[in-house]
C-alpha positions, 0 to 999 in steps of 0.5 A: 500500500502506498501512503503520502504523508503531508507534513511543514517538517521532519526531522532530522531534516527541518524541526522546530517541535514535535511533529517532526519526530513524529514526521520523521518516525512514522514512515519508518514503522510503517514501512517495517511493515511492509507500507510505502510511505513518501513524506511531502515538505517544503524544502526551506533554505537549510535543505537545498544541498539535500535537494541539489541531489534529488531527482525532478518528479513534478514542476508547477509553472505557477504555484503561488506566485512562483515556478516550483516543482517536486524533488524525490531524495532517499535520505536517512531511511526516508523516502521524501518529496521537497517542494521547491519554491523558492518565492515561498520558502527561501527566508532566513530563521524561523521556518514559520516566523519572520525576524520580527517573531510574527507569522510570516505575512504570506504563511497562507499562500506558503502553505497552500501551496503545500496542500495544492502541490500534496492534492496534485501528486495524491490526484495523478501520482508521480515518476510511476508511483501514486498513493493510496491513502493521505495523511495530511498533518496540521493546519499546513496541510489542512487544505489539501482536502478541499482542493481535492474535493473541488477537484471533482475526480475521484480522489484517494482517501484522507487522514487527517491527524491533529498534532496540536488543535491550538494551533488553526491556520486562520486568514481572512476570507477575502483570501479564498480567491488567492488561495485558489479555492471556489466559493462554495468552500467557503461554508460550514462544512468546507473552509469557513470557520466563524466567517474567516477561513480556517486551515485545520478546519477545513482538514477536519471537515473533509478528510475521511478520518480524524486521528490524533496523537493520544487517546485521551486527548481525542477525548478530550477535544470534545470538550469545549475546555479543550476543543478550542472552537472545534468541540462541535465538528469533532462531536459531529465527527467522533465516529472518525476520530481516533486516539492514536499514542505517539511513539519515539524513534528508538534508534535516535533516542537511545541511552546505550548509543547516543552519541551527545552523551558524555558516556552511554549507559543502560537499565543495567548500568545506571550508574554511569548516568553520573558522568552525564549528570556532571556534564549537565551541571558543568554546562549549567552552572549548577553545583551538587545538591542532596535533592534531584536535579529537574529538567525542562526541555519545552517552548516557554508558553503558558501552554506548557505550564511554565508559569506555574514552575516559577511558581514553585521554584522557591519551595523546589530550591528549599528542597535541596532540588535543582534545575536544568531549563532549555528552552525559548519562546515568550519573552516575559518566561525567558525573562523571568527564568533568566532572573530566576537563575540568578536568584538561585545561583548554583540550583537554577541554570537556564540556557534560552535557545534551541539545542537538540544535542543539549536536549539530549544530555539534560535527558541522559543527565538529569534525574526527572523532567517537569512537564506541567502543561495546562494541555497536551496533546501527546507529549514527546518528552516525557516519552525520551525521559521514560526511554532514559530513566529521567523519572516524569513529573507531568500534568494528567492531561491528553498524552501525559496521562496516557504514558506515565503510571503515577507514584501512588500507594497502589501503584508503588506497591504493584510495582509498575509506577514509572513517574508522577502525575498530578491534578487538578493543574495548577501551582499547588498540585505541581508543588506537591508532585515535586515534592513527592518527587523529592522525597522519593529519590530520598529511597534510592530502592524505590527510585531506581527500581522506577527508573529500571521500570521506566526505561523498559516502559514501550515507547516506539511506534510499532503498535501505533503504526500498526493502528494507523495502518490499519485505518489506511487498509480499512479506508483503501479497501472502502474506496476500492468498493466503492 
């Protein structure tokens, strides 16, 4: 079977969060079964050597603006297909974002050209290969389903899976014309979303099935807490949706061979995590303390939660606990960090900027990584810090609740608790998960025993690429019949 994936990034190629690895994980699974996947993305400045190699399959003599065309590479175990449009994607930075922090001014026509150059490949293939099924990802693909319904063809089937609903994709409807799309999408069940034009929406109301990155966050979306205006559809559309739990890729996040460790180690050499530990503190500033040393590898939004933690840095401090944070994003955070670890000289460390080695480190080094966020959707961190024995203290919400079993009583006394929860979510329920944290990594048996349990917790994709796959057969052979 063949399946085109849609996607803005992919790790290790172009990444800015979590739907790369997941981008760049998932194909790989599901070709270990047997499925042949080709990943569709825009070839941003810092992929043109990569595309330089690849082999023309499709030009565009107009796409938005500009001439354009479609590069086939096989790169890192991935079969991938750069749109190259330099008019679009040639900018500096942020693949999303302009040197003033804001969205790019064009961000609509940059990524309907994705959907419109996805919707031509998934209509009359390419270079002899021609999908099966669609799997759009994120509001930047989300149009691709309305061009192929305006397309008035018969059209393979789409998935649409929902990385993070927060994030939309909304333009004013006057663009619907250069956005290249017909009046009558502009309705309540195409492109229309409370009179503006909505990219994920139009995703959600014309794909076939809806997947997402957890089974409580699928839940969760259809609620208004956390449906962001989108509760209604998804209510409409729930026989569609499925939770399907985000996986890591093994082989990337792997203790025993990761080469931006300082020494590698596994569930039987715990031990060795020390040398990292070290490494950690020395990149930090941070001097040896009796309590745990935490980390935060996160964007610095609210979202995340991590207001809440300046919050409870006095009492974490108090406690003899340390802190690892890398990360970037609203300034008033990076700000109040940055304050914070000078308050807190030798237990507060702060690094603003992206760093996927350092990441990787604060994983291998570091005893437990916060993850207090108001809503998530999946969540990878906590994943590579289960894969690390770099305990969880996380927030019970969408994919966190999915993939850490809580300290409890009952559970420390099954033996099967692999990090702590906490709830309702807030800066009090925080501050207790932290010093529940604290005072078990005070018992080394218990926190070693939960670190051992934690590394061999499952964490890949192969569960999960068997139940994506299974929707891809189950709507291919539906349309066949058809």
């Amino acid at each position: 079977m063949n399946v085109l994936f849609v996607a803005s990034e992919c790790a290790p190629f172009i990444k800015t969060g979590g739907l790369a690895d997941v981008i760049g994980a998932v194909p790989k699974a599901l070709a270990a079964a047997g499925t042949d996947v080709k990943v569709l993305f825009p070839a941003y400045p810092a992929l043109h050597a990569l595309a330089a190699g690849g082999r023309s399959i499709r030009r565009f003599d107009d796409l938005f603006g500009g001439k354009a065309e479609v590069k086939a590479i096989n790169a890192e175990g991935l079969e991938i297909l750069l749109l190259v449009a330099p008019h679009l994607y040639d900018r500096d930075g942020n693949i999303y974002l302009g040197p003033d922090g804001q969205d790019w001014s064009d961000n609509h026509l940059r990524f309907a050209a994705l959907g419109c150059a996805g919707a031509e490949l998934a209509l009359d293939g390419a270079d002899g290969w021609a999908p099966d099924v669609v799997n759009v990802h994120d509001w930047q693909a989300g149009l691709l389903p309305a061009y192929l319904s305006q397309s008035g063809r018969n059209t393979p089937p789409v998935v649409m899976t929902i990385h993070n609903i927060a994030f939309q994709g909304l333009f004013d409807a006057s663009e619907l014309a250069n956005l290249k799309l017909k009046g009558e999408m502009f309705a309540a069940d195409g492109v229309e979303y409370y009179g503006r034009i909505s990219f994920l929406k139009a995703g959600l109301a014309l794909s076939d099935k809806i997947t997402t990155v957890s089974p409580s966050y699928a839940c969760e979306l259809l609620t208004p807490e956390f449906g962001m205006g989108l509760d209604g559809l998804l209510r409409e559309r729930r026989s569609d949706l499925s939770g399907i739990l985000n996986g890591i890729d093994l082989e990337t996040w792997n203790p025993e061979s990761d080469p931006h460790l300082v020494e590698s180690y596994s569930a039987r050499s715990l031990k060795r995590k020390a040398a990292n530990k070290r490494e950690v503190e020395a990149r930090f500033g941070l001097q040896r303390q009796d309590g745990p040393l935490f980390c935060v590898v996160s964007r610095l939004t609210s979202q995340k939660g991590l207001d809440m933690l300046l919050e409870c840095l006095p009492s974490l401090v108090a406690k003899g606990a340390g802190l690892a944070l890398l990360g970037s994003g609203d300034s008033a955070l990076e700000r109040q960090f940055a304050d914070a670890s000078s308050r807190h000289p030798g237990q507060v460390g702060v690094i603003i900027g992206y760093d996927e080695p350092l990441s990787h480190l604060l994983q291998g080094g570091c005893d437990a990584i916060l993850v207090p966020s108001r809503f998530e959707p999946c969540g990878l961190t906590q994943l590579y810090g289960l894969r690390y024995g770099t305990l969880p203290v996380v927030a019970r919400t969408g994919g966190l609740a999915d993939t850490v079993i809580d300290a409890n009583e009952a559970a420390l006394a099954a033996e099967c608790a692999t990090g702590f929860q906490f709830a309702p979510i807030n800066a009090t329920m925080l501050e207790q998960a932290i010093a529940r944290a604290c005072a078990t990594y005070r018992q080394p048996r218990i926190w070693w025993a939960m670190m051992r349990r934690a590394m061999r917790h499952p964490v890949g994709w192969d569960a999960s690429a068997a139940a994506y796959e299974a929707i891809y057969r189950s709507l291919a052979a539906h349309r066949a019949k058809g």
